[in-house]
ZAKOLKOL-861254 format. One line per 5 residues: number of its first residue (from 0); their letters; for each residue x, y, z of C-alpha. Coordinates in steps of 0.1 Angstrom, whole numbers, plus 5000, padded with zeros to 4 digits. Layout:
NUM) a) X Y Z  ... $
This chain:
0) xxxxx) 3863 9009 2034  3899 8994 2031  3910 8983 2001  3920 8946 1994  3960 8942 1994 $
5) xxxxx) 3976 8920 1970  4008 8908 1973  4036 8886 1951  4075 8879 1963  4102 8871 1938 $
10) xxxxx) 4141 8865 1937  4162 8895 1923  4202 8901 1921  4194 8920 1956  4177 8893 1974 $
15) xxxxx) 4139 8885 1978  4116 8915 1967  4081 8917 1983  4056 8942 1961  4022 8948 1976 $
20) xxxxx) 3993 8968 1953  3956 8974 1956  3934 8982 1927  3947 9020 1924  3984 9007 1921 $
25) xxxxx) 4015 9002 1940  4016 9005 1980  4045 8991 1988  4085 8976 1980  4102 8958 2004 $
30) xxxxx) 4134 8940 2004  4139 8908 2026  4159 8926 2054  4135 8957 2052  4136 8969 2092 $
35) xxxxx) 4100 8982 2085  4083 8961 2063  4046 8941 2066  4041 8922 2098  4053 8886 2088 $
40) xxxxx) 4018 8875 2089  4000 8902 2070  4007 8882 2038  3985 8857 2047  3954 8875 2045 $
45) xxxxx) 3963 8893 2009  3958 8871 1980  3986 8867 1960  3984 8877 1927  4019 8873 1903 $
50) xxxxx) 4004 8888 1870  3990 8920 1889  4028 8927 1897  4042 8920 1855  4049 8955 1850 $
55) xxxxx) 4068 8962 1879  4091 8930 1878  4096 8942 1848  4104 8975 1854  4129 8956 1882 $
60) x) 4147 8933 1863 $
């Protein structure tokens, strides 16, 4: 079984961050340029989920 994907995107100092998490915890960090990021339509079928992510815009800010 796969696990469901969430997602949230926010501004930082460095440009746009995208975080992506399942239920375990963190899968992913990208940057708005990353070269090898998510396929630009993958977001869509992640929910996004902002309050999931609080602890690690935290951590980035």
């Amino acid at each position: 079984m796969i696990p469901l994907t969430y997602h949230t995107d926010f501004p930082s100092p460095l440009g746009r961050i995208a975080l992506r998490a399942t239920g375990r915890g963190l899968t992913g960090l990208f940057m708005e340029d990353h070269r090898h990021g998510p396929a630009p339509g993958a977001r869509a079928a992640c929910p996004r989920d902002a309050a999931r992510f609080a602890a690690a815009r935290a951590q980035l800010a």
